[in-house]
N, C-alpha and C positions, 0 to 999 in steps of 0.2 A: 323590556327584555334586552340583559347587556348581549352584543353580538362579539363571539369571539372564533377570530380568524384562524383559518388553517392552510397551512403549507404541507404540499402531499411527495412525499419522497420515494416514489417505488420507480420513479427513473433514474435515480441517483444514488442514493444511500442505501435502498433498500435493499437491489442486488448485489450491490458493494458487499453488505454484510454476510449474505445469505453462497452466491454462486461464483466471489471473488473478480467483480465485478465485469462479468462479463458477456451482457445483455448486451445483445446487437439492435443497432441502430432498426434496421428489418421488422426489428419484433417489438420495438418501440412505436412506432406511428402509426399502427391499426387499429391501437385505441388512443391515440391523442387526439383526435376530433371527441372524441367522450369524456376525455378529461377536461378539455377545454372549456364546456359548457358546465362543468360540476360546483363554479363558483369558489375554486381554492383562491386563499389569500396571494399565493403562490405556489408554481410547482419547480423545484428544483430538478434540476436534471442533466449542471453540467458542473465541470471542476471536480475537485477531488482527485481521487483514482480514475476517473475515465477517461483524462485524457491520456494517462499513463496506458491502461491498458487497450485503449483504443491502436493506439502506434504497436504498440510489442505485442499482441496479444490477438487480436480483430482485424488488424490491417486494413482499421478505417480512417479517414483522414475528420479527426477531431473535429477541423474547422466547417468542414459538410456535414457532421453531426445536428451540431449549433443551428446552420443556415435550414436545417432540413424542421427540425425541430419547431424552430420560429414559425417556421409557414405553417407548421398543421399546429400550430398552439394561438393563434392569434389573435383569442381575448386573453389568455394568461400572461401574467408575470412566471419568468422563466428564471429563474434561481441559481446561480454559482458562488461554488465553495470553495475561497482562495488564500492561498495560504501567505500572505502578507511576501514580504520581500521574496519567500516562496517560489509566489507562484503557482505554480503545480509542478514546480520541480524539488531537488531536494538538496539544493543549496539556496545562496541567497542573489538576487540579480541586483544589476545597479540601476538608479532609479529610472532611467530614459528606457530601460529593458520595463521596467514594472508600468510605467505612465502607457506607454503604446500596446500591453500587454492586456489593459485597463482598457485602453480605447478600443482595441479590434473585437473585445470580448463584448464592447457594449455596442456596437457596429451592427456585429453578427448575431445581436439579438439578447443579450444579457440585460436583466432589468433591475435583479437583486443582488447587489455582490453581500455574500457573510465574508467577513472578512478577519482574519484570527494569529493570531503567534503561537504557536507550538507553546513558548516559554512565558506568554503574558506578557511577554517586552514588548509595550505601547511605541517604542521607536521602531520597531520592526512593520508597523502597519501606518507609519502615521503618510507615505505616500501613496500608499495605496488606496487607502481614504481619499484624498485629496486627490486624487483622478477619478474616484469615481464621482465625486462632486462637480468634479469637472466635466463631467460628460453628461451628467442630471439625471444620474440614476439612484437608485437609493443604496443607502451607504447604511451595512447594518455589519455596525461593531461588535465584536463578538471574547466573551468570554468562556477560556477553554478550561472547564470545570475541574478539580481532582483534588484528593486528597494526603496528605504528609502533613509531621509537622509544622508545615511553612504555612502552610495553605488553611485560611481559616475565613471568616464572613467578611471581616473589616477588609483584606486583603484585597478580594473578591470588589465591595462596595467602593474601594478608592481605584478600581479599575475601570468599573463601570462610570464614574464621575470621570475619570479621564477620557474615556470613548464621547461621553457626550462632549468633551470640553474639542474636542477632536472635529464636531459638528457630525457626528450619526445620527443618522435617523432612527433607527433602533439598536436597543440592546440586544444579542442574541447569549442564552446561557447554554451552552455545549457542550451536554455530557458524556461523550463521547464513549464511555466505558457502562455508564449505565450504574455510578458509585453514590445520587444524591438518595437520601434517602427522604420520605414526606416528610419529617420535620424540618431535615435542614434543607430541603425545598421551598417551603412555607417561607421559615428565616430568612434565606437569600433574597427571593421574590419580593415580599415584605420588605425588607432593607434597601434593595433596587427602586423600587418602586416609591420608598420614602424621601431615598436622598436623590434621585434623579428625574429630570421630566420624560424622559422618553418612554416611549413602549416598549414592553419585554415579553421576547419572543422565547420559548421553553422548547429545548433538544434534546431528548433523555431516552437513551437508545434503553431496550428491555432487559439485556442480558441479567441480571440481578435480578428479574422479577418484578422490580419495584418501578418502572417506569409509569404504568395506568393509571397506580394511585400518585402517581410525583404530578403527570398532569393537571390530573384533577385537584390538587391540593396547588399546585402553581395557579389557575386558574383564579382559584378561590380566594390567593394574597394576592392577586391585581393584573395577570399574566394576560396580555392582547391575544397574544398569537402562538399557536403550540404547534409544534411537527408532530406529523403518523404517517403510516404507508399501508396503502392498498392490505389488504387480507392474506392474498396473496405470497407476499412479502414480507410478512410483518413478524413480530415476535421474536424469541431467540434473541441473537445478537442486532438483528433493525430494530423497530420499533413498534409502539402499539400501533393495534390497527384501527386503522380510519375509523370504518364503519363502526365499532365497537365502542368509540371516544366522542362519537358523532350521536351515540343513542346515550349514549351517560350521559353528556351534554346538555340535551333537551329536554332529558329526564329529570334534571336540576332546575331548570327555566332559562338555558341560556338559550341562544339564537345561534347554528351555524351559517347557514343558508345551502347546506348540503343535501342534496335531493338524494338520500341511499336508496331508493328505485332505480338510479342511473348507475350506480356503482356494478351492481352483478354482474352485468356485460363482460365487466371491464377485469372483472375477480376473476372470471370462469377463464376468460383467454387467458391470462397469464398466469393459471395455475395449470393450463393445460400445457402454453408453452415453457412453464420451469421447467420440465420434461426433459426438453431438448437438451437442458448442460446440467444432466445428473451428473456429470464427471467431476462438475465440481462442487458438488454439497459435501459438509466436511462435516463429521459426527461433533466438532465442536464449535458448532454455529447456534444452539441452542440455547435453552434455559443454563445457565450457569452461577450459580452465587457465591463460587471462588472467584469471579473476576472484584469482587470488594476487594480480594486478596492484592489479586496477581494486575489490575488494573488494566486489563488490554483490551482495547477498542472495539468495537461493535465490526468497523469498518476494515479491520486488522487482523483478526482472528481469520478469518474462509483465506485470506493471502499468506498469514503465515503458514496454517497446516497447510494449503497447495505448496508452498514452497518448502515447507519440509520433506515434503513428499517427495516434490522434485530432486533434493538432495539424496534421497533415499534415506530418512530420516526422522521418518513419521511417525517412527514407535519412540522417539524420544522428546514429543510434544508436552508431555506433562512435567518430565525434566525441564524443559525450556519455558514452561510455565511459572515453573519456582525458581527459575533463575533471575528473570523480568524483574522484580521488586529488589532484588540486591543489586542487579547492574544501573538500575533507575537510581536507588540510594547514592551508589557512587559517582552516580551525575547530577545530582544536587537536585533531586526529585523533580523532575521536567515531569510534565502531564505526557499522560503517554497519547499523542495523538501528531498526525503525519508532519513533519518528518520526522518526529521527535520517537515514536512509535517505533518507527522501522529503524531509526537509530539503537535503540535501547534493545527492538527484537534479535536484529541482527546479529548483535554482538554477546547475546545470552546465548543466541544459538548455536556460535563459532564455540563459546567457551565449553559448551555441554558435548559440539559433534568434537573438538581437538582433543574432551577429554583432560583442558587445564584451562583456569579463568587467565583470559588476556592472553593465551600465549601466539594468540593472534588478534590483533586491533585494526579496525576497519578508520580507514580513511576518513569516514564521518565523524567516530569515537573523538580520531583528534584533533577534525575542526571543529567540535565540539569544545572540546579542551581548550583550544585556543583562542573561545571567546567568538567566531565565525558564525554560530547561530543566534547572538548574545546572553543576558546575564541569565546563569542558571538562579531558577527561585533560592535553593539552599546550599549548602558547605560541600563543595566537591571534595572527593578520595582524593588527598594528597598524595600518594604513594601510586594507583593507578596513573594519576595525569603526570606525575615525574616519568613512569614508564611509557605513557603513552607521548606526552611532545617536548622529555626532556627539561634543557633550561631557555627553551624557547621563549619568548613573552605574549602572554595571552594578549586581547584587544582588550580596552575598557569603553570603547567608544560605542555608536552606532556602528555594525559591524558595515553596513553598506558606504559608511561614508570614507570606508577604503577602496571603495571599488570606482575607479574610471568607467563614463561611460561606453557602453559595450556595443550597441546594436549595431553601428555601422560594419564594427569590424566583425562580427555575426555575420554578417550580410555577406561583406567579402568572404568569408572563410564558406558558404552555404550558397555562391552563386552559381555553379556549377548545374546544382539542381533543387534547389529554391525560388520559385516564382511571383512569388508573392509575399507579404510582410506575415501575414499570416504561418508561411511554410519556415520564413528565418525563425519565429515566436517557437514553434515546435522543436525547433533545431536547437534554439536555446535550452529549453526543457532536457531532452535528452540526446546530446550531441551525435553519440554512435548509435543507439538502435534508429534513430529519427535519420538521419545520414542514410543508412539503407533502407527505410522506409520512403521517403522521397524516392531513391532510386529505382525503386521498385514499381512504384505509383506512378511514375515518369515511363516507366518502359511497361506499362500495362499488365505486370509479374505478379501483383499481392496478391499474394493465398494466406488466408486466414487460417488460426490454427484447427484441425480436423475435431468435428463434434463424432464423437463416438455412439454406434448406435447401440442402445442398452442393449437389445433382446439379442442381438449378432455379439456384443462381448458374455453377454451369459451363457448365451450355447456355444461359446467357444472351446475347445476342448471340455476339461473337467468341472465339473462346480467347484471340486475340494481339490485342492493340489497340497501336498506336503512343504511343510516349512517350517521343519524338524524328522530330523531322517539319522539313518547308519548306513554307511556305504562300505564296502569291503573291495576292497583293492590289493592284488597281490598276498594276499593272506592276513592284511591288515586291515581293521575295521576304524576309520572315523564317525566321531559324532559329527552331525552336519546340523547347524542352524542357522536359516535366514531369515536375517534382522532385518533388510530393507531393499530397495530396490530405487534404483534410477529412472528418469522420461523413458515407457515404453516408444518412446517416438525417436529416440538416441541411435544412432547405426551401433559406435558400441554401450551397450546398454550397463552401468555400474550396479553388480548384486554385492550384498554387504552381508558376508556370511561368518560365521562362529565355526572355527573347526578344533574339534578338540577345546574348547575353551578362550584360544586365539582368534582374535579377530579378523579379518580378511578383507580384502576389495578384489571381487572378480570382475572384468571385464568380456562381455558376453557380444559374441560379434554376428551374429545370426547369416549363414550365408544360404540359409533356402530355409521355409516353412511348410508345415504338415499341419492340414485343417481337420482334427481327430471328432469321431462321436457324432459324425454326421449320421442323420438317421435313417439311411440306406447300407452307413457303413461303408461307404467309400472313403478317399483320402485326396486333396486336393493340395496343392505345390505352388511358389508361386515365387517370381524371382525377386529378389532383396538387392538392392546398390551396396556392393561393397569399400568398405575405408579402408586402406591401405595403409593409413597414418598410424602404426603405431609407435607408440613412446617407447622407451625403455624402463624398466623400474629404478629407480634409484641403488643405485651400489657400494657410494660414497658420502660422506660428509658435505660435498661439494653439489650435491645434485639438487638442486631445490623445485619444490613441489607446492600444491597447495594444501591445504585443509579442507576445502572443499570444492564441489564441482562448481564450474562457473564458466564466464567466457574472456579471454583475454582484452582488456581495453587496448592497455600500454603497454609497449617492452622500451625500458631505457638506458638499452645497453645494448653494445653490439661487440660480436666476436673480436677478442684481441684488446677490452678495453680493461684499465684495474678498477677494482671495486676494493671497498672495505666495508669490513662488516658492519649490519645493520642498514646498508647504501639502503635505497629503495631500488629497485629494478625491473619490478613487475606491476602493472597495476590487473587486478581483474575482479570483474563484476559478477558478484553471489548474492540471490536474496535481492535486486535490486540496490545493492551495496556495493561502493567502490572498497576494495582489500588492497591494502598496499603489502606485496612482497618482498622481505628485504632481504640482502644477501648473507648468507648463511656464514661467511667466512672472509677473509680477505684473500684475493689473489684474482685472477685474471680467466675472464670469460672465453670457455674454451669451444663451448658448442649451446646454441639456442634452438630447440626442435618443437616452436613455437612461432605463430606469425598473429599480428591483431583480426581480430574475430573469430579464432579458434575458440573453440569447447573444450573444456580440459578439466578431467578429475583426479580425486588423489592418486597416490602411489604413481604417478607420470611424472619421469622429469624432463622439469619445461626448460632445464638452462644448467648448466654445469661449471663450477666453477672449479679450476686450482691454484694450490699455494706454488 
């Protein structure tokens, strides 16, 4: 009876996909002595998005996740997903950054690195390979699956020969969108498994539906080792579920060595605790079979609509849906998976909320452009990349083999309050939320972001509130439509309204609260910290603003200096995107009513320029 292995992802991928990945460390280790004994090939459960949202989101310190982890998993192989020169950031590091990055991860407990390029550029991963070799952990080279003209089996097959020539241990095929369908599952597998010696490990998130049968048919052409996730978590945009893949299995004559007696335990707690972060389940984490279409990752999808949301921009998701394939096209068809993902989301999303394609290009767009993530698979928009970097000269090289090594001066720019190699590594990843994040942790301050309690937001005031109305003012009557809204956790809160047909941004400053419909019928008060900081609206040509809500990184300009138009001048961070603001005009910076780490949305001007 052939045995075939399983990697179980519901600490990792599974909430990634489902609650935008924001399963606390807390509510993770009450059943990992349960998973531990369950016999998984491995359990993944670090990399990705979690170190991301563990810093900005959790206000846990990554590195204690890992340590914490290790201890209560202590017959498991513990699983991270990294994203080649990467990282878990979202540009690229230079290589003495990647080797120590490699080494702390497998210090602190990592035993399986998957290891992948956004773009399939084999140079992009070949150090990171190579430390983890070096540190004698297993080293599973990984193919990140998708579909375009470019993209076809042979392609695929002289990739996979490349990873083993690389010295992998395994192949991993990572479908990240959920696009293989069982034949050209079958085919790929088959063809892997032909021309290479290694074992091949099958990732095939569900959103398309087709993910159970892709198992099973990978299986069938030669496949070692397959991912699923807990019950719990599973389906929709994660994956099949264990339990389910565990009985087809044996139902066949294969061998898991998974005892599904020990599983329930372990279903019931964490369908009990999904509960807790209902806030963030997004009506389009489900069954989807426009993602063949629109291509967007299992792991993508619960952080985009959060983050639309947070724009106040939620009702334009299906917009930004059908934009994804045309902004991917003019970036020479890059798989849509991180960072390449959030590159391609990003910039669909600016072009749908500005209302014009490109009339705003994220920073990432055009180190993209310039060759900084390296070769895209196919024919970039010529006409985009002249607007986006100019007559600039793209790289043709290894994009890392421009970069000087970096860690030491990491170190010094991060000693202040960095104590460990560990704290600089984070710091790398993400300079400015990670900078206050150490400071915070340093001075015993982190407060995680507030889980909301469902049944206290339900009975809060009304169930139905209008949003779509007539108001009559002075003898004159508007139509009034509210199309979105900003972070109820914002002092001022951004409403995005239709008046008369015209579009609006109201800025709502709440300076006292009234608790209505309590069921005594009383009213309760309660006091609100007031901001002071208000902006002015824009009144000139000169006044420059953003597109969207976000938070100031850079200002690179100061009162009294000349700009010309197009300068850059502002950098700020939307969507997990750096946006380059450029100046609107030539002449001379006359007033900035902005400082780094401010929150700032449209219609606010952040900087004024005159001729």
């Amino acid at each position: 009876m052939k045995k075939i292995n399983i990697t179980e992802l519901v600490l990792r991928d599974g909430h990634q996909c489902h609650i935008a990945t924001r399963l606390r460390t807390e509510d993770m280790l009450p059943i990992c002595p349960m998973l531990d004994n369950l016999n998984f090939w491995s359990i993944e459960a670090w990399g990705g998005a979690t170190f991301d949202a563990c810093v900005r989101y959790l206000k846990e310190d990554p590195w204690e996740r890992l340590a914490k982890l290790r201890k209560a998993l202590p017959n498991s192989k513990i699983q991270m997903l990294l994203r080649g020169q990467n990282l878990l950031g979202y540009r690229h590091y230079s290589d003495d950054v990647v080797e120590m990055f490699v080494k702390k991860s497998a210090d602190n407990g990592v035993d399986v690195f998957r290891v992948f390029d956004a773009l399939n550029d084999i140079r992009n991963i070949e150090v990171s390979i190579k430390a983890v070799k070096k540190y004698k952990k297993h080293a599973e080279g990984t193919i990140s699956y998708t579909t375009s003209p470019v993209h076809n089996i042979e392609y695929f097959v002289s990739l996979g020969k490349k990873l083993e020539e690389l010295g992998c241990d395994t192949i991993a095929i990572k479908d990240m969108a959920g696009l293989l369908t069982p034949e050209d599952t079958s085919n790929l597998v088959t063809s892997l498994v032909k021309n290479t010696n290694l074992p091949v490990h099958m990732h095939c998130h569900a959103t398309s539906g087709l993910a159970s049968i892709n198992l099973i048919k990978a299986v069938e052409a030669g496949a070692e080792i397959i991912d699923t996730c807990n019950s719990s978590y599973a389906d929709g945009a994660s994956h099949p579920a264990t339990e389910s893949i565990v009985v087809a299995l044996e139902g066949m004559g294969y061998k898991t060595g998974i005892d599904l007696s020990k599983i329930d335990e372990i279903t019931e707690y964490l369908k009990e605790n999904r509960k807790k972060y209902w806030q963030f389940e997004s009506e389009f984490t489900g069954l989807d079979p426009k993602v063949l279409i629109n291509q967007v990752p299992g792991g993508m999808i619960s952080n985009l609509s959060n983050q639309l949301r947070d724009q106040g921009a939620l009702d334009k998701m299906n917009e930004v849906l059908k934009e994804i394939p045309a902004v991917r096209k003019d970036l020479g068809y890059p798989p849509l998976v991180t960072p390449t993902s959030q590159i391609v989301g990003t910039q669909a999303a600016l072009n749908i909320i500005t209302g014009e394609r490109y009339k705003t290009i994220t920073s990432e767009v055009k180190n993209y452009f310039l060759g900084q993530y390296g070769m895209a698979p196919g024919k970039l928009n010529t006409t985009i990349k002249k607007k986006a970097i100019g007559d600039q000269k793209e790289i043709t090289s290894r994009p890392a083999d421009k970069l000087k090594p970096e860690f030491n001066n990491l170190k010094i720019k991060s000693e202040s309050f960095a104590s460990t190699d560990e704290d600089i590594l984070t710091y790398a990843m993400f300079p400015d939320i990670a900078t206050t994040f150490l400071q915070e942790r340093n001075a015993g301050s982190l407060e995680p972001e507030i889980l909301l309690n469902k049944s206290e937001e339900m009975s809060r005031g009304d169930h139905f509130a209008p949003s779509e109305f007539n108001i009559t003012l002075h003898g004159e009557t508007y139509h009034i439509n509210l199309t979105g809204s900003g972070d109820p956790s914002e002092i001022e809160r951004p409403f995005y309204v239709s008046v008369d047909g015209i579009s609006e941004e109201v800025l709502v400053e709440t300076l006292d609260e009234i608790k209505v419909n309590k069921p005594n019928g009383e009213s309760s008060s309660k006091e609100v910290k007031v901001n002071n900081n208000v902006r002015s609206k824009p009144s000139h040509d000169g006044c420059i603003t953003t597109a969207m809500p976000g938070k100031i990184i850079d200002i690179k300009v100061n009162v009294g200096d000349n700009v010309s138009a197009g300068d850059s001048i502002i950098i700020i961070e939307a969507m997990k995107m750096e946006n380059e603001i450029q100046a609107s005009k030539t002449g001379t910076i006359v007033a900035i009513n902005i400082k780094k780490g401010d929150d700032v949305s449209p219609n606010e001007t952040l900087l004024e320029i005159q001729s």
